[in-house]
PDB file of N, CA, C, O and CB in Angstrom:
ATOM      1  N   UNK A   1     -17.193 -21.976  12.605  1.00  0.00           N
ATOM      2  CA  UNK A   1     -17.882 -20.885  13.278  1.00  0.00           C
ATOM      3  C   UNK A   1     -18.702 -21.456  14.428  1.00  0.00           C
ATOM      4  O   UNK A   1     -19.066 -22.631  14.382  1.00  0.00           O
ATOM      5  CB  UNK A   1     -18.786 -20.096  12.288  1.00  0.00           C
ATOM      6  N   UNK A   2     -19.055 -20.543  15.626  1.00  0.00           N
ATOM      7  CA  UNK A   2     -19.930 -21.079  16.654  1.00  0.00           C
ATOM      8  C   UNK A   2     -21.115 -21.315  16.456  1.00  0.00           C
ATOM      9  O   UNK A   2     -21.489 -21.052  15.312  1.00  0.00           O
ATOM     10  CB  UNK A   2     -19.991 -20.444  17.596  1.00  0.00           C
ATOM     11  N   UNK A   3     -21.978 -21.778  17.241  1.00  0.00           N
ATOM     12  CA  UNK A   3     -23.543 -21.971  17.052  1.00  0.00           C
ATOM     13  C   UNK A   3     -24.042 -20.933  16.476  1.00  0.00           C
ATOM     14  O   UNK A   3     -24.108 -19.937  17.196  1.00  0.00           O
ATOM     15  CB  UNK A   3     -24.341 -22.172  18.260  1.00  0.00           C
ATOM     16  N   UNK A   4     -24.437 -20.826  15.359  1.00  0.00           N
ATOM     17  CA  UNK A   4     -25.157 -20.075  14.474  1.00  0.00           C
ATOM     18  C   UNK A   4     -26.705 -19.012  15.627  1.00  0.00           C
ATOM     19  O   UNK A   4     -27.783 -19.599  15.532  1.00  0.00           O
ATOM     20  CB  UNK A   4     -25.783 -21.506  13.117  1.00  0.00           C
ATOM     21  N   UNK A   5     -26.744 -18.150  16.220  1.00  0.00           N
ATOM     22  CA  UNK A   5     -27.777 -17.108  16.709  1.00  0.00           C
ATOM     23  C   UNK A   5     -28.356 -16.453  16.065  1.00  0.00           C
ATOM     24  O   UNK A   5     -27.843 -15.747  15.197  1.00  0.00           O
ATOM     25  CB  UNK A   5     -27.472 -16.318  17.379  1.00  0.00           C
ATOM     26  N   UNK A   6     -30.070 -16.529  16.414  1.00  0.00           N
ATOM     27  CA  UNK A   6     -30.774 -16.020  15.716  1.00  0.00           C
ATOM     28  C   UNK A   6     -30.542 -14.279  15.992  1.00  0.00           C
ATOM     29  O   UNK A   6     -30.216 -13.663  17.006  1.00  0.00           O
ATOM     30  CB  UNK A   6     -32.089 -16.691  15.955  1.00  0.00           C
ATOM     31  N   UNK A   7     -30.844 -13.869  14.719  1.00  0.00           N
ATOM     32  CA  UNK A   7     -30.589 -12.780  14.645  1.00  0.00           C
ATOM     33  C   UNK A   7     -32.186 -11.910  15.320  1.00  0.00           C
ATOM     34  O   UNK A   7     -33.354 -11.984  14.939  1.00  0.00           O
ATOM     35  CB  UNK A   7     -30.046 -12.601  13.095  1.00  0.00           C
ATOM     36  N   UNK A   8     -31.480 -11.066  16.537  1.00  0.00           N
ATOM     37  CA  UNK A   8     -32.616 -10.423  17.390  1.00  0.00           C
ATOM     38  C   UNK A   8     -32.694  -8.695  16.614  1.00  0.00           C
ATOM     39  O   UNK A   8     -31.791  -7.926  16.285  1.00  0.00           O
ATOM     40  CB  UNK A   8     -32.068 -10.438  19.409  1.00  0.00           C
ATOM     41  N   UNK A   9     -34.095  -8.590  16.542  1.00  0.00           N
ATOM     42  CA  UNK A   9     -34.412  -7.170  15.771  1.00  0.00           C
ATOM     43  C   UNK A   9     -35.360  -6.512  16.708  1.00  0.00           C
ATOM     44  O   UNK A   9     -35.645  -7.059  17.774  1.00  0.00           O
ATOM     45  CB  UNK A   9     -35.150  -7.319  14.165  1.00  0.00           C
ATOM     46  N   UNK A  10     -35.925  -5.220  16.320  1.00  0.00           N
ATOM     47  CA  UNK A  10     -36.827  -4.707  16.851  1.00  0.00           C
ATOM     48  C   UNK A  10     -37.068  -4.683  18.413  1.00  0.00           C
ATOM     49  O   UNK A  10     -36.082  -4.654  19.149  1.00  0.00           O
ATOM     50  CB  UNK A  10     -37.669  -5.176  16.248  1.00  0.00           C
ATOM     51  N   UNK A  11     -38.399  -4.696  18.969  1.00  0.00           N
ATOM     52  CA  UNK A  11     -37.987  -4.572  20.353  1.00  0.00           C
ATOM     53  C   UNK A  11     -37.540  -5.972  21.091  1.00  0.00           C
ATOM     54  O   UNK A  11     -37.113  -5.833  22.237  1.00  0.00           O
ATOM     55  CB  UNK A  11     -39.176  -3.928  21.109  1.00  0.00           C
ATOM     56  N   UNK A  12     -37.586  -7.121  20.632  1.00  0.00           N
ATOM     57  CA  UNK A  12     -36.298  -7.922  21.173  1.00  0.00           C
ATOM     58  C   UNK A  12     -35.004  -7.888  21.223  1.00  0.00           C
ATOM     59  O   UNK A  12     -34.327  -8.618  21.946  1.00  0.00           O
ATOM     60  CB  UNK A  12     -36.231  -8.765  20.824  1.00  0.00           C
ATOM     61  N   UNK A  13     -34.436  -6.765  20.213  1.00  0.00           N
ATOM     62  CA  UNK A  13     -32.883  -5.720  20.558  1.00  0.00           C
ATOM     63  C   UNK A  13     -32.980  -5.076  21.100  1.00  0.00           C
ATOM     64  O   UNK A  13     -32.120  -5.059  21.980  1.00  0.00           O
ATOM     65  CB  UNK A  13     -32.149  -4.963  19.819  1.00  0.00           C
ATOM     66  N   UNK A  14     -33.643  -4.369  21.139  1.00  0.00           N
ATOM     67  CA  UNK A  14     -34.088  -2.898  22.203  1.00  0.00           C
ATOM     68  C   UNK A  14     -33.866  -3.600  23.415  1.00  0.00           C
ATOM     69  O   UNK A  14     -32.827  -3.134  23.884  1.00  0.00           O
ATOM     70  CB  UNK A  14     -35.935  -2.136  22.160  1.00  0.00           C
ATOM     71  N   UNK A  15     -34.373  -4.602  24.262  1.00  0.00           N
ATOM     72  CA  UNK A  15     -35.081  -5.040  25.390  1.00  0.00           C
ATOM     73  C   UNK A  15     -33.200  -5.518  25.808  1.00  0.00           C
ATOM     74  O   UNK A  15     -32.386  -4.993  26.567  1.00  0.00           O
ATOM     75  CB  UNK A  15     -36.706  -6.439  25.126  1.00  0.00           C
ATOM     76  N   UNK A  16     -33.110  -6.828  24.815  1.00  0.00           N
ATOM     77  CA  UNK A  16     -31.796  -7.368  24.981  1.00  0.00           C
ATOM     78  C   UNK A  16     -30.782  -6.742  25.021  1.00  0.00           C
ATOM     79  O   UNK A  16     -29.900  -7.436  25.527  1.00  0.00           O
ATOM     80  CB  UNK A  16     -31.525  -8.081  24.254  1.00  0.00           C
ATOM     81  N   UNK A  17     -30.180  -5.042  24.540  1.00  0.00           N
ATOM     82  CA  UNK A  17     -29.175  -4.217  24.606  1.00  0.00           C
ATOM     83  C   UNK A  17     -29.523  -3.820  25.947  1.00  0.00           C
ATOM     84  O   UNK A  17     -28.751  -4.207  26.825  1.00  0.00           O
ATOM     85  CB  UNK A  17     -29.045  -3.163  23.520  1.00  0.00           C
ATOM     86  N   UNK A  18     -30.745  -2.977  26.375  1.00  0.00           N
ATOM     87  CA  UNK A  18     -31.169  -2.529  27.568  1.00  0.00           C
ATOM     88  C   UNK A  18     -30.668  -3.553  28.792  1.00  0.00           C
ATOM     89  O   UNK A  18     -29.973  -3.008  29.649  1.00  0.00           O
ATOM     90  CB  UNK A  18     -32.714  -2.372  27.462  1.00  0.00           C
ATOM     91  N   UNK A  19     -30.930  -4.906  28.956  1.00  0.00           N
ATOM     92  CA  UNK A  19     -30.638  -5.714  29.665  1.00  0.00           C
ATOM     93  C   UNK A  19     -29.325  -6.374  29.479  1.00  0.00           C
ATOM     94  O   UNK A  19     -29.014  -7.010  30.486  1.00  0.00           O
ATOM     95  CB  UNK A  19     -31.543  -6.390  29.663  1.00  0.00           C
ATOM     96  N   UNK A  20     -28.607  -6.424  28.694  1.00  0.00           N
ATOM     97  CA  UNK A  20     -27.071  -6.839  28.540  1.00  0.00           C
ATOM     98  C   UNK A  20     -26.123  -6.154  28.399  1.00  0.00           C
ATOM     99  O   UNK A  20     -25.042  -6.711  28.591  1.00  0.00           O
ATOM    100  CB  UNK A  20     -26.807  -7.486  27.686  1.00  0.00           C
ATOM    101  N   UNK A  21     -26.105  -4.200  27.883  1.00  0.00           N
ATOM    102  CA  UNK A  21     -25.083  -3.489  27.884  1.00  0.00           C
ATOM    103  C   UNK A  21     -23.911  -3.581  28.480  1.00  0.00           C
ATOM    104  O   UNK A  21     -22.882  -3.408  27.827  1.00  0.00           O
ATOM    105  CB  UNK A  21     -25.383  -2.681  28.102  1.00  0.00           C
ATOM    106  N   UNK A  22     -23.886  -3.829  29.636  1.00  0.00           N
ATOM    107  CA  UNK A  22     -22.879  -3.750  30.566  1.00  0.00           C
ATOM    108  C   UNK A  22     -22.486  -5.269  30.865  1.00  0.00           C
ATOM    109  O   UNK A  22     -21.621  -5.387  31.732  1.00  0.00           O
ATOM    110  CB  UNK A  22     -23.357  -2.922  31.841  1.00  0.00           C
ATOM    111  N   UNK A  23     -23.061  -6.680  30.193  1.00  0.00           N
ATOM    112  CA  UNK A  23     -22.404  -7.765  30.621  1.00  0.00           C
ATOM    113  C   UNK A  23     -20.638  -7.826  29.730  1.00  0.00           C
ATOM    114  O   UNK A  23     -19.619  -8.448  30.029  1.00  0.00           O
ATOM    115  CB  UNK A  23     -23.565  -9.130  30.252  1.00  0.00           C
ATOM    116  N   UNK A  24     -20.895  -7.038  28.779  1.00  0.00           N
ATOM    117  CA  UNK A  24     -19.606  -6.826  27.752  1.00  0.00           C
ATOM    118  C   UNK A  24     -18.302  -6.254  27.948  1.00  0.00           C
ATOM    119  O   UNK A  24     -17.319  -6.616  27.303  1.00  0.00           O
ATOM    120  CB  UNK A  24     -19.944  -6.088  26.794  1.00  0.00           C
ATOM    121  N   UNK A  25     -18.277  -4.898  29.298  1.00  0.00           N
ATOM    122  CA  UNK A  25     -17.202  -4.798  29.625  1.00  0.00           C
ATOM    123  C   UNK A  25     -16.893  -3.667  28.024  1.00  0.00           C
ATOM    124  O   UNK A  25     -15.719  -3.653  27.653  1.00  0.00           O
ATOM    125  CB  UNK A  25     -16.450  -6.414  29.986  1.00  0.00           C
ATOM    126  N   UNK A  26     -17.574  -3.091  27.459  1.00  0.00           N
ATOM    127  CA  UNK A  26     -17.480  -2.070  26.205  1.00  0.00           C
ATOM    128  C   UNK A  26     -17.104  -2.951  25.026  1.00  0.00           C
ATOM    129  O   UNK A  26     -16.890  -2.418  23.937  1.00  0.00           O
ATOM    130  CB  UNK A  26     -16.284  -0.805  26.402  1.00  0.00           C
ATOM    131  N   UNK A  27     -16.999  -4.435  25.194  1.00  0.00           N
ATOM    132  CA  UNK A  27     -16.664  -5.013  23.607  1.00  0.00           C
ATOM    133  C   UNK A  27     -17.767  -4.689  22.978  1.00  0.00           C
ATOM    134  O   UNK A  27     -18.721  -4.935  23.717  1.00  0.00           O
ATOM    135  CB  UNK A  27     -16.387  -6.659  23.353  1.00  0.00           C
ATOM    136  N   UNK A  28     -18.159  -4.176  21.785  1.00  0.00           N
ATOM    137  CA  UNK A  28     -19.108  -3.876  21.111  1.00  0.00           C
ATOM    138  C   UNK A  28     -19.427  -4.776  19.896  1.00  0.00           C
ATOM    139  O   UNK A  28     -20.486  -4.867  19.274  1.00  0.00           O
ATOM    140  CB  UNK A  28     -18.909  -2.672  20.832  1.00  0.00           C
ATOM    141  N   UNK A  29     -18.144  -5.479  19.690  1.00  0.00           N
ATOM    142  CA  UNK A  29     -17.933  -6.639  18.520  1.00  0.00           C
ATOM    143  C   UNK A  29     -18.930  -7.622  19.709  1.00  0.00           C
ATOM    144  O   UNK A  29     -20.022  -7.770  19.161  1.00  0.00           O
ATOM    145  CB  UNK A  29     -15.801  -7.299  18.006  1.00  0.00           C
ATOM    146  N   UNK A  30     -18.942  -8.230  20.907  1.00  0.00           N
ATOM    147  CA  UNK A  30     -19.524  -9.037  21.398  1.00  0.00           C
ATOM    148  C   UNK A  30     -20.498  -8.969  21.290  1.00  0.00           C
ATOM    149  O   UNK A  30     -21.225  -9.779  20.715  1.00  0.00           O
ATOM    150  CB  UNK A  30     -19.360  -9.217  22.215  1.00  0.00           C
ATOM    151  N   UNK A  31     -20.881  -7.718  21.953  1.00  0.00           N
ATOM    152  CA  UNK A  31     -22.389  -7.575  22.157  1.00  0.00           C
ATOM    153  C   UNK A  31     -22.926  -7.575  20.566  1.00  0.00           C
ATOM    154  O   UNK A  31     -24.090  -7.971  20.524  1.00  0.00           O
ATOM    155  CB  UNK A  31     -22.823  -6.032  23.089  1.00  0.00           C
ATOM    156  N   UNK A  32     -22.494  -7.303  19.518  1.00  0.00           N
ATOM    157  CA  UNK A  32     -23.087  -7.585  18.140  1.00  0.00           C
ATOM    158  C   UNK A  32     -23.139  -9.035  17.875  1.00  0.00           C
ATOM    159  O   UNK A  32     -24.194  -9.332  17.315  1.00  0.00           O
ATOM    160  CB  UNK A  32     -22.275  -6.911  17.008  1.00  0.00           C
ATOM    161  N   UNK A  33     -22.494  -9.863  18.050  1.00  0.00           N
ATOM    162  CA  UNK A  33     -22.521 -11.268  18.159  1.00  0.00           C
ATOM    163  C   UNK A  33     -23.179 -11.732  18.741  1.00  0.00           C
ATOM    164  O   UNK A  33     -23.987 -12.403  18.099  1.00  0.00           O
ATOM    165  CB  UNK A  33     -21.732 -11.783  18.439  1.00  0.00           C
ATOM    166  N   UNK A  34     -23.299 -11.746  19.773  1.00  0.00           N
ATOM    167  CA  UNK A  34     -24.540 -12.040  20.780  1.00  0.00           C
ATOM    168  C   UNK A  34     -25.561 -12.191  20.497  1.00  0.00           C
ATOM    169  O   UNK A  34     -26.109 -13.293  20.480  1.00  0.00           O
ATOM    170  CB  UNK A  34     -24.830 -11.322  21.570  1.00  0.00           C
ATOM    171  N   UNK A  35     -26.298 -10.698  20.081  1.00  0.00           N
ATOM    172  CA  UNK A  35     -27.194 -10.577  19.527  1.00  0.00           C
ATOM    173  C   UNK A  35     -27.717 -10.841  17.977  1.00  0.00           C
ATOM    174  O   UNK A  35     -28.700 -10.467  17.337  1.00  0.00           O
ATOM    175  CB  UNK A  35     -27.226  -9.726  19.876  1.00  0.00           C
ATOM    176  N   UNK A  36     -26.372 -11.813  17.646  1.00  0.00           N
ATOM    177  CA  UNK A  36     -27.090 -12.411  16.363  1.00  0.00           C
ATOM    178  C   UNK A  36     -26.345 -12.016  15.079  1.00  0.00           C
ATOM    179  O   UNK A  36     -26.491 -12.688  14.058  1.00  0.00           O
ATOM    180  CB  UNK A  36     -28.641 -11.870  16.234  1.00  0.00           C
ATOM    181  N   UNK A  37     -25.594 -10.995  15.115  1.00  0.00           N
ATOM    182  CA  UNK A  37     -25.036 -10.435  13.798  1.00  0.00           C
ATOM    183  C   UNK A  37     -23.627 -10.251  13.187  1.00  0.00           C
ATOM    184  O   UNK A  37     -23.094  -9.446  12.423  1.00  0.00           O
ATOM    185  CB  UNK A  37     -25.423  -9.334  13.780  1.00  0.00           C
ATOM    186  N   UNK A  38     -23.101 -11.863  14.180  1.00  0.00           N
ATOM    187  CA  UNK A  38     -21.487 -11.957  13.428  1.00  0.00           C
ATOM    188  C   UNK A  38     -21.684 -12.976  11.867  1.00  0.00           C
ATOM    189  O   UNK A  38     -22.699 -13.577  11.513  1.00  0.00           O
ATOM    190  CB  UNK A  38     -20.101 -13.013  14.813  1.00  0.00           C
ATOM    191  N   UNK A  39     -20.578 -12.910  11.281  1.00  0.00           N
ATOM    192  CA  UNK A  39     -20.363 -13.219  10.284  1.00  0.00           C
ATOM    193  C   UNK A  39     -19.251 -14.147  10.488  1.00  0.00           C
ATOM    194  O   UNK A  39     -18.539 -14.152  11.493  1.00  0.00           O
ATOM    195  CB  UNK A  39     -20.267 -12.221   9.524  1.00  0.00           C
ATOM    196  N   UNK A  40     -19.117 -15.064   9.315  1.00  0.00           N
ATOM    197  CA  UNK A  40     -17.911 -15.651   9.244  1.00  0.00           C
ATOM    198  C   UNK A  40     -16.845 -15.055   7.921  1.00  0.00           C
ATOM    199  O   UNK A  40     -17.164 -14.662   6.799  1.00  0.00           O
ATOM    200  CB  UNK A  40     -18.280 -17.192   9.134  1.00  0.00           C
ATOM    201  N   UNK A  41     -15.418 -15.177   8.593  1.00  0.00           N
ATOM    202  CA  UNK A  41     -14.720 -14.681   7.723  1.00  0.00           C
ATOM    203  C   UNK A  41     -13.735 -15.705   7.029  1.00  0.00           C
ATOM    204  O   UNK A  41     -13.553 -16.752   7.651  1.00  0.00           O
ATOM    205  CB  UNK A  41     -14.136 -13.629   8.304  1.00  0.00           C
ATOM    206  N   UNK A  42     -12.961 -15.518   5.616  1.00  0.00           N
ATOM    207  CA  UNK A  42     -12.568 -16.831   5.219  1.00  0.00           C
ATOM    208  C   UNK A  42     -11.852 -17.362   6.017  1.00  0.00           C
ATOM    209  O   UNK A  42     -11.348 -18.354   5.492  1.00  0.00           O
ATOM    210  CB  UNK A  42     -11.999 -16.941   4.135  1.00  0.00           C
ATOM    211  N   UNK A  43     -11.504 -17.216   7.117  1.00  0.00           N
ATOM    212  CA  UNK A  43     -10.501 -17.681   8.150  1.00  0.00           C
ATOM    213  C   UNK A  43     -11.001 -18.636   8.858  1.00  0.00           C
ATOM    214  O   UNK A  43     -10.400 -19.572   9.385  1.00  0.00           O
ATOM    215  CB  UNK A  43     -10.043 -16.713   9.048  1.00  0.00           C
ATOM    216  N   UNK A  44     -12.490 -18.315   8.872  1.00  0.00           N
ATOM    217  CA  UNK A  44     -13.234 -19.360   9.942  1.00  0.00           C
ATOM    218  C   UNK A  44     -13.849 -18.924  11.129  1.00  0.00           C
ATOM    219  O   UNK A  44     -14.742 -19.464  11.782  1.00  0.00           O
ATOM    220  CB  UNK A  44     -12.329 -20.322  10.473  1.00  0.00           C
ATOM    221  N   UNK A  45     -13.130 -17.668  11.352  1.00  0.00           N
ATOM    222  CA  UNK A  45     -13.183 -16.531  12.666  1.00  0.00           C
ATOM    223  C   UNK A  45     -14.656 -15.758  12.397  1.00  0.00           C
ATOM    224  O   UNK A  45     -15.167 -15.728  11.277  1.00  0.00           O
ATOM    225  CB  UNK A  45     -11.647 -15.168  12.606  1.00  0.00           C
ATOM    226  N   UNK A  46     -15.324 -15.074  13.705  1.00  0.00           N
ATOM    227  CA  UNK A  46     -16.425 -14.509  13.315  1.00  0.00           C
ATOM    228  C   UNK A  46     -15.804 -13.115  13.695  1.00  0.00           C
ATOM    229  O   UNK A  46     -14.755 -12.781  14.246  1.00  0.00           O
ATOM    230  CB  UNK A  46     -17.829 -15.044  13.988  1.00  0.00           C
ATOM    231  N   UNK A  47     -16.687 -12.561  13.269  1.00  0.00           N
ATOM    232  CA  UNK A  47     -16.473 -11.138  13.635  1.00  0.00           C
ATOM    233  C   UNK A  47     -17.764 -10.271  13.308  1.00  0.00           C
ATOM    234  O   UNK A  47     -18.525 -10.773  12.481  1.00  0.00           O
ATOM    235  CB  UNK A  47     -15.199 -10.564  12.840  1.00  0.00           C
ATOM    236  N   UNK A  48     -18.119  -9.030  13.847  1.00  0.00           N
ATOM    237  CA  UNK A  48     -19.404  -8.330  13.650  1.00  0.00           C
ATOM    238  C   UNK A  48     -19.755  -8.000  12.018  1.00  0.00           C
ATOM    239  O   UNK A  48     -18.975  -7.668  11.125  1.00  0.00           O
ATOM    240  CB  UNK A  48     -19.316  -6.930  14.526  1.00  0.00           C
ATOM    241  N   UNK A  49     -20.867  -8.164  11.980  1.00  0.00           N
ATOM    242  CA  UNK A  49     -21.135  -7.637  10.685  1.00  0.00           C
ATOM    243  C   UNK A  49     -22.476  -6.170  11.182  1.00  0.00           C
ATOM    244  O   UNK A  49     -23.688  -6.043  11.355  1.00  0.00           O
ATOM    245  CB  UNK A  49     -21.821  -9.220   9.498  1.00  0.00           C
ATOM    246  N   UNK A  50     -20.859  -5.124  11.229  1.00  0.00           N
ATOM    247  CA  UNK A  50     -21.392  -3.726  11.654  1.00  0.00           C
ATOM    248  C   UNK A  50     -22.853  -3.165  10.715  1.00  0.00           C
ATOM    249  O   UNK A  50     -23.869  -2.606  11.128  1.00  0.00           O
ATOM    250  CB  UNK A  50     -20.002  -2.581  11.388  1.00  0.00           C
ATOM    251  N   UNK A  51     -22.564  -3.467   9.697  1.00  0.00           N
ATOM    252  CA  UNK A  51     -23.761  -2.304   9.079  1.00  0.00           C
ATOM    253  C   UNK A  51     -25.172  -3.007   9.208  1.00  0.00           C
ATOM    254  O   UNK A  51     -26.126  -2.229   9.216  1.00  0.00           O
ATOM    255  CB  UNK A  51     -23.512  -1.861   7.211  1.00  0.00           C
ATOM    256  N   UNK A  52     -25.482  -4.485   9.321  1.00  0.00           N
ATOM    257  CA  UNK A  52     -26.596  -5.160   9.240  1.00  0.00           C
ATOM    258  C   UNK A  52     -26.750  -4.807  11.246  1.00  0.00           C
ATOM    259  O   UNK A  52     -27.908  -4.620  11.618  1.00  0.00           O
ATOM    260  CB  UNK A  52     -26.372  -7.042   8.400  1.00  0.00           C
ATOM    261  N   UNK A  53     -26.036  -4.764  11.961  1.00  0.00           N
ATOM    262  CA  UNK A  53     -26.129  -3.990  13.262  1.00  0.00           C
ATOM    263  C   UNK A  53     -26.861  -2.984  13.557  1.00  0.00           C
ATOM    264  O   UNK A  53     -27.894  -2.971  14.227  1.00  0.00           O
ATOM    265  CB  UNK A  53     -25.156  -3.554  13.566  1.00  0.00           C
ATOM    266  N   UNK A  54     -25.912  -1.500  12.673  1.00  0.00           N
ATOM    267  CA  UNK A  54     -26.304  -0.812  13.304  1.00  0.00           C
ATOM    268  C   UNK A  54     -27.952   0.005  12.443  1.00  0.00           C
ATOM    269  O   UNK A  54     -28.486   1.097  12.643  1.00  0.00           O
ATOM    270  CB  UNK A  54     -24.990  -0.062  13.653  1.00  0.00           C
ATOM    271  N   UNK A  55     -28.310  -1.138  11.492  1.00  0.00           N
ATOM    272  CA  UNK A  55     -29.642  -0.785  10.942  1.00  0.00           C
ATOM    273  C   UNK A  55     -30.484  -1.315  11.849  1.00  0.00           C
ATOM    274  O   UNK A  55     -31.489  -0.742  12.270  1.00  0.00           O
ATOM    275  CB  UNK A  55     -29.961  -1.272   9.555  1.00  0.00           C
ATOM    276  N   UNK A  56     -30.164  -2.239  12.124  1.00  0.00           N
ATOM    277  CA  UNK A  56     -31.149  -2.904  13.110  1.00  0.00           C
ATOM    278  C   UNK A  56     -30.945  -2.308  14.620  1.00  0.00           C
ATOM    279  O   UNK A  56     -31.794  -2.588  15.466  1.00  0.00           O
ATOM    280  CB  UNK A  56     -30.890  -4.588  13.116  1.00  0.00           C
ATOM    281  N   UNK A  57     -29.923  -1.559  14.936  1.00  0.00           N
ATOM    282  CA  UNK A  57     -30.111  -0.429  16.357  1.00  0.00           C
ATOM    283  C   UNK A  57     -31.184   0.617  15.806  1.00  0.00           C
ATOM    284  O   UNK A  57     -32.218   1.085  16.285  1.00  0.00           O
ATOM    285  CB  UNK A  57     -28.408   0.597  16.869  1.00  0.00           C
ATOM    286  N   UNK A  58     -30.383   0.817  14.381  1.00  0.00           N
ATOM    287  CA  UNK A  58     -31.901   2.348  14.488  1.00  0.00           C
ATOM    288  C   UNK A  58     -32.418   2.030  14.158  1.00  0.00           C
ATOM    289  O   UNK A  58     -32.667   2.837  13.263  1.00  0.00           O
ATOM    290  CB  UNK A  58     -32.210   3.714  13.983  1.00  0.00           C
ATOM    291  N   UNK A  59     -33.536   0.671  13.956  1.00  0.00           N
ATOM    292  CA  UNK A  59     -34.922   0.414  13.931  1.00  0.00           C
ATOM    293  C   UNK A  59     -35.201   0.585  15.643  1.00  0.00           C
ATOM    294  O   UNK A  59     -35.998   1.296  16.256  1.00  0.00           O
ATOM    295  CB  UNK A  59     -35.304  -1.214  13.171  1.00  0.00           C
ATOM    296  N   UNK A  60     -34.141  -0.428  16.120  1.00  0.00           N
ATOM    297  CA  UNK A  60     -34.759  -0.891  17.530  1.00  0.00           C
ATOM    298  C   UNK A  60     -34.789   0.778  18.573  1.00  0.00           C
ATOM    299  O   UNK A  60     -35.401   1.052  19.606  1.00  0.00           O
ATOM    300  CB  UNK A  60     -33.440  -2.407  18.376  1.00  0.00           C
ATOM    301  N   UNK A  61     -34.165   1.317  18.011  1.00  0.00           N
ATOM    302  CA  UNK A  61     -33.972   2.733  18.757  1.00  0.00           C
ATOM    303  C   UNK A  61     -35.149   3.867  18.042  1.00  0.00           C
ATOM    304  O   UNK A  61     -35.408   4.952  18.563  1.00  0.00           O
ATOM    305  CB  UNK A  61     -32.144   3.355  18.468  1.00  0.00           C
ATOM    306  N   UNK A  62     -35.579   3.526  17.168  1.00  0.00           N
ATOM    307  CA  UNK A  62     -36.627   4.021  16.597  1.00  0.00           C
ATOM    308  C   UNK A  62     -38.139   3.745  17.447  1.00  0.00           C
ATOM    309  O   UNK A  62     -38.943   4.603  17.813  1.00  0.00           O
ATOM    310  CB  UNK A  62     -36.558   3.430  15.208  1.00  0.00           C
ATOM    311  N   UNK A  63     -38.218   2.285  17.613  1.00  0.00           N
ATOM    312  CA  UNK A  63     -39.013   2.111  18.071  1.00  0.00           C
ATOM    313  C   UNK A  63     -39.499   2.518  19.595  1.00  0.00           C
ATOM    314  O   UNK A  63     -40.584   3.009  19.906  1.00  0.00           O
ATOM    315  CB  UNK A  63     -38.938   1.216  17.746  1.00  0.00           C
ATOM    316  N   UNK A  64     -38.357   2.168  20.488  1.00  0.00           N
ATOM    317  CA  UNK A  64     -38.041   2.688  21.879  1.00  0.00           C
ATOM    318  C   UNK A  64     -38.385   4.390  21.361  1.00  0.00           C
ATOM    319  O   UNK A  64     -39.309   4.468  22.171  1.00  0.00           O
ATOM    320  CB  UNK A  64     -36.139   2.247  22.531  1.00  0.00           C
ATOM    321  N   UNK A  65     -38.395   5.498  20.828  1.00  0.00           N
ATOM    322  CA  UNK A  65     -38.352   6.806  20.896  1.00  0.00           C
ATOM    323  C   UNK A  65     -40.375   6.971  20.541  1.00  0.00           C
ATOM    324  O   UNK A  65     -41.224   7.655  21.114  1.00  0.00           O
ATOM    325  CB  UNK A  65     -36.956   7.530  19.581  1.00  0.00           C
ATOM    326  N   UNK A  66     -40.473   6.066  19.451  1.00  0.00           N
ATOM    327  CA  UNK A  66     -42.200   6.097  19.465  1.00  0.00           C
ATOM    328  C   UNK A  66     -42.854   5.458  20.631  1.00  0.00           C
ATOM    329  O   UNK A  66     -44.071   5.643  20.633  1.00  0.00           O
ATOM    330  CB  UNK A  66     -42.853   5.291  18.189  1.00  0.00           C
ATOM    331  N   UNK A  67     -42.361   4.699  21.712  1.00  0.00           N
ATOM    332  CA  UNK A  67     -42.976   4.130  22.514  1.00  0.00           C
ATOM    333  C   UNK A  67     -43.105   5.537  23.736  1.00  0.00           C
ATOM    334  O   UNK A  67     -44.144   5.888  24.296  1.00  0.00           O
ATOM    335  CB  UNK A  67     -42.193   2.667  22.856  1.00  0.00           C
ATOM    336  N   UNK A  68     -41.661   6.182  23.916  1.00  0.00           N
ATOM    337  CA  UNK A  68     -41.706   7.136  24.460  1.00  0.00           C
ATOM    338  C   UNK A  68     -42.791   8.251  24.471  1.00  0.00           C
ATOM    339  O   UNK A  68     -43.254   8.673  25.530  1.00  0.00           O
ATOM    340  CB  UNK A  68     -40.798   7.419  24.190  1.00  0.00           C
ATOM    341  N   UNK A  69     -43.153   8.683  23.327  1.00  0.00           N
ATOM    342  CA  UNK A  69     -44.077   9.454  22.204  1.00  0.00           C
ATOM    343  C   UNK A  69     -45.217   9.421  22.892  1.00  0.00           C
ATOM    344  O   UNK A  69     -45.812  10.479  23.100  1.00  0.00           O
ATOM    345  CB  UNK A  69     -44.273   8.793  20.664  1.00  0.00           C
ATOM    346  N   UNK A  70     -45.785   8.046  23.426  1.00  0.00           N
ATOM    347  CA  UNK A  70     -46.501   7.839  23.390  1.00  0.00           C
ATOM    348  C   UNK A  70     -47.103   7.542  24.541  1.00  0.00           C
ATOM    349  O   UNK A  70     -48.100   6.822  24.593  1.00  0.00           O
ATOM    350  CB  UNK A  70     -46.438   7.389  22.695  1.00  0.00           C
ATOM    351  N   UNK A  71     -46.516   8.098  25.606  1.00  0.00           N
ATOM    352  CA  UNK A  71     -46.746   7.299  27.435  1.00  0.00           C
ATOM    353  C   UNK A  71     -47.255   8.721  27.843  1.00  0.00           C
ATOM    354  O   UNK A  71     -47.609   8.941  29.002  1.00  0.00           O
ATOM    355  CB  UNK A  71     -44.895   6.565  28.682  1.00  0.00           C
TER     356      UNK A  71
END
């Protein structure tokens, strides 16, 4: 597997999706990797590990909507 990435949560996902969306070209498996949350499979291959993802979008999207709340 590649260099092991720390896994980014809260508003350091928020910030990092906001600022990298579009370096991906719509891979969505990348941009989950990227940001920390591939897995290895017995193959050796990584691939996203969707559900630890997309809990950690709706925190980070949680938070971005209370910041809103609040301006």
């Amino acid at each position: 597997m590649a260099k092991k990435v720390e896994k980014l949560t809260g508003e350091e996902l928020a910030s990092y999706l906001a600022d990298h969306r579009n370096d991906f070209d719509g891979n969505g498996d990348a941009l989950c990797m990227a940001a920390g949350y591939g897995i290895e499979r017995a193959d050796g291959t990584e691939k996203c590990n969707f559900s630890d993802f997309v809990k950690a979008l709706a925190t980070a999207v949680d938070l971005n909507d209370n910041e809103d709340i609040e301006e």
